[in-house]
PyMOL Python script that loads the backbone (N, CA, C, O; Angstrom):
from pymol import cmd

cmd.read_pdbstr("""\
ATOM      1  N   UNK A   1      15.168  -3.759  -5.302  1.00  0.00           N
ATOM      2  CA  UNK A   1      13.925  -3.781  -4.549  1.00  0.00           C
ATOM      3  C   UNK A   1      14.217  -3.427  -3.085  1.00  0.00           C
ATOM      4  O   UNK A   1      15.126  -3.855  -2.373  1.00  0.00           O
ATOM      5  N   UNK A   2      13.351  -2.645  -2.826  1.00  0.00           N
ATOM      6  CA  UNK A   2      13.261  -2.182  -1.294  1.00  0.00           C
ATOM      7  C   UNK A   2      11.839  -2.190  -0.486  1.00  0.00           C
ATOM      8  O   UNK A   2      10.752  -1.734  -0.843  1.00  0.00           O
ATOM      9  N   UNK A   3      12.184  -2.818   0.645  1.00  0.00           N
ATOM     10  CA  UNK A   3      11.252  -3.171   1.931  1.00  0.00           C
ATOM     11  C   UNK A   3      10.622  -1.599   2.097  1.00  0.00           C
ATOM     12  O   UNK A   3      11.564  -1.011   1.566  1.00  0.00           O
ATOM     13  N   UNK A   4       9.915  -0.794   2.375  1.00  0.00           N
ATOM     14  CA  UNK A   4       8.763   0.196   2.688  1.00  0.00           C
ATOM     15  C   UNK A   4       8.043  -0.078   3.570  1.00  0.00           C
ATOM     16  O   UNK A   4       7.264  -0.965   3.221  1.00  0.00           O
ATOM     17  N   UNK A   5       7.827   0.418   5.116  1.00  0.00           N
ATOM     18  CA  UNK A   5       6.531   0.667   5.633  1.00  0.00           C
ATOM     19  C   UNK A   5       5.679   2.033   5.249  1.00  0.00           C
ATOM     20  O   UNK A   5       6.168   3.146   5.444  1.00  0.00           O
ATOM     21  N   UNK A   6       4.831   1.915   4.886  1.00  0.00           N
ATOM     22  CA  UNK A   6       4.118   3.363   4.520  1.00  0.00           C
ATOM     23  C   UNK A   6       2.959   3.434   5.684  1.00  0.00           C
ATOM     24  O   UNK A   6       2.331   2.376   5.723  1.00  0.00           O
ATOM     25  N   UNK A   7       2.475   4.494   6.726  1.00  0.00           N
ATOM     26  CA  UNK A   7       1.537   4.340   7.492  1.00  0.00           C
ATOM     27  C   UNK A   7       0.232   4.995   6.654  1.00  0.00           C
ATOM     28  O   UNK A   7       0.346   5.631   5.606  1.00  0.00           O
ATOM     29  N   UNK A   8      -0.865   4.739   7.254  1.00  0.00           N
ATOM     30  CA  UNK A   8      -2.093   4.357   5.918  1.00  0.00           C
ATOM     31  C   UNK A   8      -3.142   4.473   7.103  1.00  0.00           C
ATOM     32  O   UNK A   8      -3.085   3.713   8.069  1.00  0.00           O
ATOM     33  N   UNK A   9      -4.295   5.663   6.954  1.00  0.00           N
ATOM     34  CA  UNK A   9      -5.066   5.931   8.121  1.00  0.00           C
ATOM     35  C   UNK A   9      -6.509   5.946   7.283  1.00  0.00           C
ATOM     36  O   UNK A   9      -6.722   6.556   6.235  1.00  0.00           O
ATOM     37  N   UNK A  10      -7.473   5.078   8.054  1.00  0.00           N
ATOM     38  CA  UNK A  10      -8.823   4.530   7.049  1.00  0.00           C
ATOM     39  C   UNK A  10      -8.989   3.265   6.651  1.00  0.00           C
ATOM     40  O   UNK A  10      -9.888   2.869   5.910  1.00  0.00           O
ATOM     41  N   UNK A  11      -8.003   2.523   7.207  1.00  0.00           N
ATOM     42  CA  UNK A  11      -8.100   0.983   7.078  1.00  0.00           C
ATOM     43  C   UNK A  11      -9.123   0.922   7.536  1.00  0.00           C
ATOM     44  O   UNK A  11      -9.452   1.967   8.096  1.00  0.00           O
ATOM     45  N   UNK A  12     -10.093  -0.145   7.579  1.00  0.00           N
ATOM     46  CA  UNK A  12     -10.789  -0.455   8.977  1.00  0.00           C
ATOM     47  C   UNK A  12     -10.545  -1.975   8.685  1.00  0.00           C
ATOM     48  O   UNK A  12      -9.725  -2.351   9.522  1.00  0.00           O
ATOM     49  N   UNK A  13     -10.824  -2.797   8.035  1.00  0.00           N
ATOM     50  CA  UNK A  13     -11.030  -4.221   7.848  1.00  0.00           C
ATOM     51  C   UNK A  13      -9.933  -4.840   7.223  1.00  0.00           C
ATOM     52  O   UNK A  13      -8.787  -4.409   7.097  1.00  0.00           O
ATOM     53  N   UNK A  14     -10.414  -5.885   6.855  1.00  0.00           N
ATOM     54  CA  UNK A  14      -9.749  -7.367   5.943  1.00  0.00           C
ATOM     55  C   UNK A  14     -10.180  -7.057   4.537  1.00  0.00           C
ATOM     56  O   UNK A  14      -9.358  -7.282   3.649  1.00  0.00           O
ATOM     57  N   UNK A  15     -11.514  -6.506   4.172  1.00  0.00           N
ATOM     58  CA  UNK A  15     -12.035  -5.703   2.616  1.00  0.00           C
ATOM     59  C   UNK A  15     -11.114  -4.342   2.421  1.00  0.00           C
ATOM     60  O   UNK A  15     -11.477  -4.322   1.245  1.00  0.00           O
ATOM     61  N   UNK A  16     -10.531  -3.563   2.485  1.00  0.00           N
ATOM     62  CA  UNK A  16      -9.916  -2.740   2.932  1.00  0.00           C
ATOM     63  C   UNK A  16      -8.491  -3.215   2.381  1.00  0.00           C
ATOM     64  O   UNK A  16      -8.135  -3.080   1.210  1.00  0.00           O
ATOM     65  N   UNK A  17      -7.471  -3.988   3.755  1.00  0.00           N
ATOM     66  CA  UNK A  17      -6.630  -4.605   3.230  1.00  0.00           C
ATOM     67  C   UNK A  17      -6.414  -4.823   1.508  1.00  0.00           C
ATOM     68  O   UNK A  17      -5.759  -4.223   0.656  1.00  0.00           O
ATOM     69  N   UNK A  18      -7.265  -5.926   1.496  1.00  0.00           N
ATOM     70  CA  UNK A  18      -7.762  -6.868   0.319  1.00  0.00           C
ATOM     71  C   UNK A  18      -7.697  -5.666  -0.695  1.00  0.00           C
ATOM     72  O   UNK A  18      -7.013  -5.704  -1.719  1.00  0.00           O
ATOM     73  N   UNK A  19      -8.384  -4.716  -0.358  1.00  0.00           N
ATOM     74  CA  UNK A  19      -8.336  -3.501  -1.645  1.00  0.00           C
ATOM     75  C   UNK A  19      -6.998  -2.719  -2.097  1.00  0.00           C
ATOM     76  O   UNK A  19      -6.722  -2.509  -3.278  1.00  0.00           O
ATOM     77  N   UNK A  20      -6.327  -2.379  -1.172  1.00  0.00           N
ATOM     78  CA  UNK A  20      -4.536  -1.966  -1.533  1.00  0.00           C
ATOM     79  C   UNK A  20      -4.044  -2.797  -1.946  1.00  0.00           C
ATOM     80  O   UNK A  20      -3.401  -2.407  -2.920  1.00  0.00           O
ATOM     81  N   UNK A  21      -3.923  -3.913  -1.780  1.00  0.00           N
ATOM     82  CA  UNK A  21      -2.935  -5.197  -1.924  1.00  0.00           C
ATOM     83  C   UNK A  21      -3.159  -5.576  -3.690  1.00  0.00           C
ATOM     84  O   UNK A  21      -2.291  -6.020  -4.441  1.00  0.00           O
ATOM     85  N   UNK A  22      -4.660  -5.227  -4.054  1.00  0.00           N
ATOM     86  CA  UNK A  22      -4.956  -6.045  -5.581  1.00  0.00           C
ATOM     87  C   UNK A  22      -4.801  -5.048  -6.459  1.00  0.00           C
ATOM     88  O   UNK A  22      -4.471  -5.303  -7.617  1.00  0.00           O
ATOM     89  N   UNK A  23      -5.010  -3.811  -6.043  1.00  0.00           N
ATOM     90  CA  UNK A  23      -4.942  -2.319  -6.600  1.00  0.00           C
ATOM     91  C   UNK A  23      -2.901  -1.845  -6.970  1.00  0.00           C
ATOM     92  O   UNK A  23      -2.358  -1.281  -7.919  1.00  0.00           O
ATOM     93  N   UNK A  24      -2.359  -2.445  -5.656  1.00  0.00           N
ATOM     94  CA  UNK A  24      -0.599  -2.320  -6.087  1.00  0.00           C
ATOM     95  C   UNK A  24      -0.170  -3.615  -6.490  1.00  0.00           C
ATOM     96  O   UNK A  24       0.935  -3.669  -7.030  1.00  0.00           O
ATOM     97  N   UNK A  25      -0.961  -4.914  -6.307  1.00  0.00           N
ATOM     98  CA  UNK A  25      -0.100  -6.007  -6.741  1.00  0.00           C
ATOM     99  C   UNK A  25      -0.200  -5.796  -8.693  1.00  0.00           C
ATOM    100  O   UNK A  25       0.603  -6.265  -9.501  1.00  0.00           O
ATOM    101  N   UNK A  26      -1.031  -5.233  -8.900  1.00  0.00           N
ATOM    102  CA  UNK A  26      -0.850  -5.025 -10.365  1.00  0.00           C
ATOM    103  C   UNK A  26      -0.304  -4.434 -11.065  1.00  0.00           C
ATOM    104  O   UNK A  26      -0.361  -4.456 -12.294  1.00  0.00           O
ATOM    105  N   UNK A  27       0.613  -3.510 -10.062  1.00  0.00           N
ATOM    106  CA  UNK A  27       1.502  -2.453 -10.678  1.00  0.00           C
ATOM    107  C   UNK A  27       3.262  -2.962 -10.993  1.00  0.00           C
ATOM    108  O   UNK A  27       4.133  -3.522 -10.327  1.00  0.00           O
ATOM    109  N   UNK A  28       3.182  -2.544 -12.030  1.00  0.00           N
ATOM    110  CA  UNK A  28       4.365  -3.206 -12.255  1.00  0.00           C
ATOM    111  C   UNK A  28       5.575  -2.618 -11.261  1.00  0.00           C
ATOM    112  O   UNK A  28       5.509  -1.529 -10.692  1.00  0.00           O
ATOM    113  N   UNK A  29       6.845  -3.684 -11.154  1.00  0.00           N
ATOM    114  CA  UNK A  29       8.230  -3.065 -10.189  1.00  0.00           C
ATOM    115  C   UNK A  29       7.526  -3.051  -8.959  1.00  0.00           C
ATOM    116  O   UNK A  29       8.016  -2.305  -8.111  1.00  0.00           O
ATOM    117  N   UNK A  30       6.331  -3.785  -8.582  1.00  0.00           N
ATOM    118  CA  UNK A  30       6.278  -4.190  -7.461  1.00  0.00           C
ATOM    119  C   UNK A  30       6.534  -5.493  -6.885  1.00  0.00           C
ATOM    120  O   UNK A  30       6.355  -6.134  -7.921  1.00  0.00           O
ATOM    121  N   UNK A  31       6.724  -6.084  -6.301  1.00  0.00           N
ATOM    122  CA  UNK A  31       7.403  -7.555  -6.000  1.00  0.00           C
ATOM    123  C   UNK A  31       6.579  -8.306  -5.059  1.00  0.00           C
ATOM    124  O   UNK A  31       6.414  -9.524  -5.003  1.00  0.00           O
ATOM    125  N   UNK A  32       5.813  -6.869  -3.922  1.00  0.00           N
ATOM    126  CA  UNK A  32       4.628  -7.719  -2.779  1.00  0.00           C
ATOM    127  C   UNK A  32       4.790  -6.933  -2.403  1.00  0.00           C
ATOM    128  O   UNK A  32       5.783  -6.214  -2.519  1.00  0.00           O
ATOM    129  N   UNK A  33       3.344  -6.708  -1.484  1.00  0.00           N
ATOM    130  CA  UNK A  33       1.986  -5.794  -0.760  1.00  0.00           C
ATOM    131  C   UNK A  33       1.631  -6.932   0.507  1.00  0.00           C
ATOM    132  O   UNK A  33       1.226  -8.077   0.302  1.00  0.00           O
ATOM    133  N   UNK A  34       1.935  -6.210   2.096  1.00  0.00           N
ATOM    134  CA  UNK A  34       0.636  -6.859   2.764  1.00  0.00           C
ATOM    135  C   UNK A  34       0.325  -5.302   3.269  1.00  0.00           C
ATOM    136  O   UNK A  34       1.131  -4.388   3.442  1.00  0.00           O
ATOM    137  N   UNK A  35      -0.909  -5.314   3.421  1.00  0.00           N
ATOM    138  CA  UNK A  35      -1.492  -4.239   3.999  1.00  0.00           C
ATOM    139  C   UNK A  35      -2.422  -5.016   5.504  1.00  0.00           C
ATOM    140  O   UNK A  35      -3.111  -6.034   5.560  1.00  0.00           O
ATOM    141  N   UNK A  36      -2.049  -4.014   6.557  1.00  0.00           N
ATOM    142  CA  UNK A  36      -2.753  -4.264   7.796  1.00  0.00           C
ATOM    143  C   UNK A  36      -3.195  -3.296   8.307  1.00  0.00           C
ATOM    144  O   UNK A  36      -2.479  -2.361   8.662  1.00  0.00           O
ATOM    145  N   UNK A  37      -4.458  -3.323   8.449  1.00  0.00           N
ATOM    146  CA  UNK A  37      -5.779  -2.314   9.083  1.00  0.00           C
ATOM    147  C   UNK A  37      -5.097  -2.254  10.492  1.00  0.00           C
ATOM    148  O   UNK A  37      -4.508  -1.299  10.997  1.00  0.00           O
ATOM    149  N   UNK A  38      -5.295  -3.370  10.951  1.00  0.00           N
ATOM    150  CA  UNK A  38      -4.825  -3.219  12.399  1.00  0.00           C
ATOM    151  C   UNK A  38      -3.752  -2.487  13.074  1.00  0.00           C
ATOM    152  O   UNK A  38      -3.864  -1.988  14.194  1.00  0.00           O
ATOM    153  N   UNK A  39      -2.610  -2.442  12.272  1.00  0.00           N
ATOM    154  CA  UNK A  39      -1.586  -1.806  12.742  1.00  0.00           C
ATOM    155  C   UNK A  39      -1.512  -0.648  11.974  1.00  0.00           C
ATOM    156  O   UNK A  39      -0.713   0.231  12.297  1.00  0.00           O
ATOM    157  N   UNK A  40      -2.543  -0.472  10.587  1.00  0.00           N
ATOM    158  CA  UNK A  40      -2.580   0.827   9.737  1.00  0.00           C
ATOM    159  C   UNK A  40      -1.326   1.121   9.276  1.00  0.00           C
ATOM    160  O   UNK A  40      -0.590   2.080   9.512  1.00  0.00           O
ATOM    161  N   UNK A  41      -1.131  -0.262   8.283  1.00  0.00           N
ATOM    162  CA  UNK A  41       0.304   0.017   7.495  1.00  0.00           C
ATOM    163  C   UNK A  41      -0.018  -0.653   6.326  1.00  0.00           C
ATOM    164  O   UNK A  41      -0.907  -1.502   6.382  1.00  0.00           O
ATOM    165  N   UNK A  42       0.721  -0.356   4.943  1.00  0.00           N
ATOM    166  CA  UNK A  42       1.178  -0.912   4.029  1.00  0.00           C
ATOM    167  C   UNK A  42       2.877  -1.518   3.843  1.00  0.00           C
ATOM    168  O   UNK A  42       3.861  -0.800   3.662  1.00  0.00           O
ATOM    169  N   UNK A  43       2.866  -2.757   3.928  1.00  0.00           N
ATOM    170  CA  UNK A  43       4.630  -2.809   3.428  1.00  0.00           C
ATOM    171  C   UNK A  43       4.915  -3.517   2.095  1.00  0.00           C
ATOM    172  O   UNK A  43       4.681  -4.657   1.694  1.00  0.00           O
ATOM    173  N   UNK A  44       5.446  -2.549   1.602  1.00  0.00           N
ATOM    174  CA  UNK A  44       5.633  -2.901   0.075  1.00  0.00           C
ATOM    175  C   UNK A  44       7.054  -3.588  -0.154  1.00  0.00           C
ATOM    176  O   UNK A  44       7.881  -3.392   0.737  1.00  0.00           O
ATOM    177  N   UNK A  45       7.304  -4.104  -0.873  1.00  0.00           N
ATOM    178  CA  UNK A  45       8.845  -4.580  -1.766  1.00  0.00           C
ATOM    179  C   UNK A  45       8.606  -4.354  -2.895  1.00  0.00           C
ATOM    180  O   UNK A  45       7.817  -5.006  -3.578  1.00  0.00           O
ATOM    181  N   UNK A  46       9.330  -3.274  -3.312  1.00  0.00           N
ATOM    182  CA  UNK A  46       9.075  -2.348  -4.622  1.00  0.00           C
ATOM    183  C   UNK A  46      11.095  -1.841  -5.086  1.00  0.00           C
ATOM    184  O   UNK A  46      12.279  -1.986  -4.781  1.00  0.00           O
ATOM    185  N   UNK A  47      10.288  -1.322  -5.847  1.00  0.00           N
ATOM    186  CA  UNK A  47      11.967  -0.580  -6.584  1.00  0.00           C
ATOM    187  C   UNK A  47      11.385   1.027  -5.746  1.00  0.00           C
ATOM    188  O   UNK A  47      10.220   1.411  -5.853  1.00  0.00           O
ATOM    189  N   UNK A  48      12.232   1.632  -5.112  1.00  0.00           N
ATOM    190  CA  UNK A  48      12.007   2.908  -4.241  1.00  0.00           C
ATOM    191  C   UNK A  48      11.843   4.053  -5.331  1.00  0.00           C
ATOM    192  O   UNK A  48      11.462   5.168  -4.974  1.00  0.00           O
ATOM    193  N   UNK A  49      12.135   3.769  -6.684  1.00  0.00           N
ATOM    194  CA  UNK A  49      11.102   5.146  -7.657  1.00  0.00           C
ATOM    195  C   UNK A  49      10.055   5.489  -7.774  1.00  0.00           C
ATOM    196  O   UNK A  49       9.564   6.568  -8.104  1.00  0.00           O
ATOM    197  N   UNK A  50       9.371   3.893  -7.306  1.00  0.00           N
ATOM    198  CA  UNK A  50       7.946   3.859  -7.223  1.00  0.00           C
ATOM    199  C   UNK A  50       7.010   4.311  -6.031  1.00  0.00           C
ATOM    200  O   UNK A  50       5.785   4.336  -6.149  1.00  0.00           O
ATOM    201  N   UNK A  51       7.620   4.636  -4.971  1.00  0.00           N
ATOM    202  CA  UNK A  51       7.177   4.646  -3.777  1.00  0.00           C
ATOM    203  C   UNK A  51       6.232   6.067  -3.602  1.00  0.00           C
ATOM    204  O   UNK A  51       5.263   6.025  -2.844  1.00  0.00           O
ATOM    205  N   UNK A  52       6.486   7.029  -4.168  1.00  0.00           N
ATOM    206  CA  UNK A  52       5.434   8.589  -4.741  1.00  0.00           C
ATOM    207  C   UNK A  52       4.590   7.981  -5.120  1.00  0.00           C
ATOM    208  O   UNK A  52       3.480   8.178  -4.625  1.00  0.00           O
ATOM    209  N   UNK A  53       4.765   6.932  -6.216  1.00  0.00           N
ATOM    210  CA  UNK A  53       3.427   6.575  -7.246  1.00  0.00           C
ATOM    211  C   UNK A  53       2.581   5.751  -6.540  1.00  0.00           C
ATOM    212  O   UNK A  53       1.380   5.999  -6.640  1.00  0.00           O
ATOM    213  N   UNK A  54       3.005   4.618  -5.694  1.00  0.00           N
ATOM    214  CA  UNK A  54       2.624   4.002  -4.615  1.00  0.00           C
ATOM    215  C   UNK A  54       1.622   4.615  -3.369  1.00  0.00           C
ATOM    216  O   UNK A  54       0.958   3.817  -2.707  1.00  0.00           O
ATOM    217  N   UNK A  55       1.559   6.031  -3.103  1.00  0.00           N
ATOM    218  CA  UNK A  55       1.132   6.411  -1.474  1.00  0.00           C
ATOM    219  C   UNK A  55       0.443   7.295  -2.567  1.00  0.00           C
ATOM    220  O   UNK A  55      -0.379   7.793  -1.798  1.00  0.00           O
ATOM    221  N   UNK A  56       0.182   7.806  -3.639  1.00  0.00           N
ATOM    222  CA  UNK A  56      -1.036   8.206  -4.550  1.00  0.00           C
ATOM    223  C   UNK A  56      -1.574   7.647  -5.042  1.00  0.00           C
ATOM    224  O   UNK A  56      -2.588   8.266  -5.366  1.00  0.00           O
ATOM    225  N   UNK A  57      -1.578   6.234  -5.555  1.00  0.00           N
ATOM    226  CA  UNK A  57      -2.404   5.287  -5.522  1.00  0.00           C
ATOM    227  C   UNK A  57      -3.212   5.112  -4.245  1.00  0.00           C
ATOM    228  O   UNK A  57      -4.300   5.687  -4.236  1.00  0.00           O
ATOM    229  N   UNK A  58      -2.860   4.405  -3.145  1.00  0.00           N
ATOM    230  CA  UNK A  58      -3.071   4.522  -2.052  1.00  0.00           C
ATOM    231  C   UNK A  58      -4.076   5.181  -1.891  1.00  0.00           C
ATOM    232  O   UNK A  58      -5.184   4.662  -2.023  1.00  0.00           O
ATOM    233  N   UNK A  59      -3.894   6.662  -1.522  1.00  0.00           N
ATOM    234  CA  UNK A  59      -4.348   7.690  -1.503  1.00  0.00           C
ATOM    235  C   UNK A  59      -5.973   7.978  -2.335  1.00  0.00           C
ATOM    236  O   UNK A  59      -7.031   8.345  -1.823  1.00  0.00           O
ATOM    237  N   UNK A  60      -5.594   7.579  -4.085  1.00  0.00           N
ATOM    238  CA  UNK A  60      -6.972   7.404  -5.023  1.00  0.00           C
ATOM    239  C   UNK A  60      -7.789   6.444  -4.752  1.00  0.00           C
ATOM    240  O   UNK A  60      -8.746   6.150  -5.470  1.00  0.00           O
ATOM    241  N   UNK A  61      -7.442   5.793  -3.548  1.00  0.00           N
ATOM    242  CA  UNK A  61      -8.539   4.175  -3.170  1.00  0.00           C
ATOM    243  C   UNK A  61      -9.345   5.316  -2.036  1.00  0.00           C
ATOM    244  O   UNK A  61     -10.496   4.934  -1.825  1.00  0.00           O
ATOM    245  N   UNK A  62      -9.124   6.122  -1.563  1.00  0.00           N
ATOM    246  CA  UNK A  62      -9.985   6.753  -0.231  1.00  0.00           C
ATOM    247  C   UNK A  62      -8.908   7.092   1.202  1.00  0.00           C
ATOM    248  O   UNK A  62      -9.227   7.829   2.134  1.00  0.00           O
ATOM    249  N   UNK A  63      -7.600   6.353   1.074  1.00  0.00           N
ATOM    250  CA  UNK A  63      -6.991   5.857   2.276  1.00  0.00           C
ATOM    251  C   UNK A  63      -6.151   7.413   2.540  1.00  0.00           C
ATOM    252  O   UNK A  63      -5.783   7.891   1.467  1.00  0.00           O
ATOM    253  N   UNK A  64      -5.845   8.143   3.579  1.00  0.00           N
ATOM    254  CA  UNK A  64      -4.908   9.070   3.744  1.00  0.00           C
ATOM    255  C   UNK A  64      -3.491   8.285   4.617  1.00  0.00           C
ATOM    256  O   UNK A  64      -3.528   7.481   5.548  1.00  0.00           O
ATOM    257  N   UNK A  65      -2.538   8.759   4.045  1.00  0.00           N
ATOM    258  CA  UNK A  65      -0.992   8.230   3.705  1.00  0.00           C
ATOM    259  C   UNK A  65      -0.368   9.585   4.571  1.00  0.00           C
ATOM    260  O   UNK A  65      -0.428  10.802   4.396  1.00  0.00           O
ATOM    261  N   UNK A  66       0.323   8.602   5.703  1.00  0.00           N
ATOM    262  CA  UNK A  66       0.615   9.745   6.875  1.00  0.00           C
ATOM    263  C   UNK A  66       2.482   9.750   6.829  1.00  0.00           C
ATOM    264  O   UNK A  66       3.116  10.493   7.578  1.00  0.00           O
TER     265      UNK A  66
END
""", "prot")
cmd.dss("prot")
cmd.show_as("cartoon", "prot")
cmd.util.cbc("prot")
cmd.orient("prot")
């Protein structure tokens, strides 16, 4: 497992957040998600194969992945 910051542009809120976090906590070989609008990041603890599949997910919620 590996620590990830991914930057993430379209946050705006805490609903937002809340929406990446329940959308990757269900994916398997992930370990934990916090996502912050404010600073417009995702940091994952994942296995790093997943991390493509991760920022296109992302991505299929509305969010652009910089």
């Amino acid at each position: 497992m590996k620590e990830t910051i991914i930057k993430v542009q379209g946050m705006a809120c805490e609903g937002c957040e809340k929406r990446i976090q329940k959308a990757l906590k269900n994916m398997e070989g992930i370990e934990n998600v916090v996502a912050n609008h404010k600073e417009g990041t995702v940091t994952v603890i994942a296995n790093e194969t997943l991390i493509n599949i991760i920022k296109e997910k992302i991505e299929d919620l509305g969010f652009i992945v910089l």
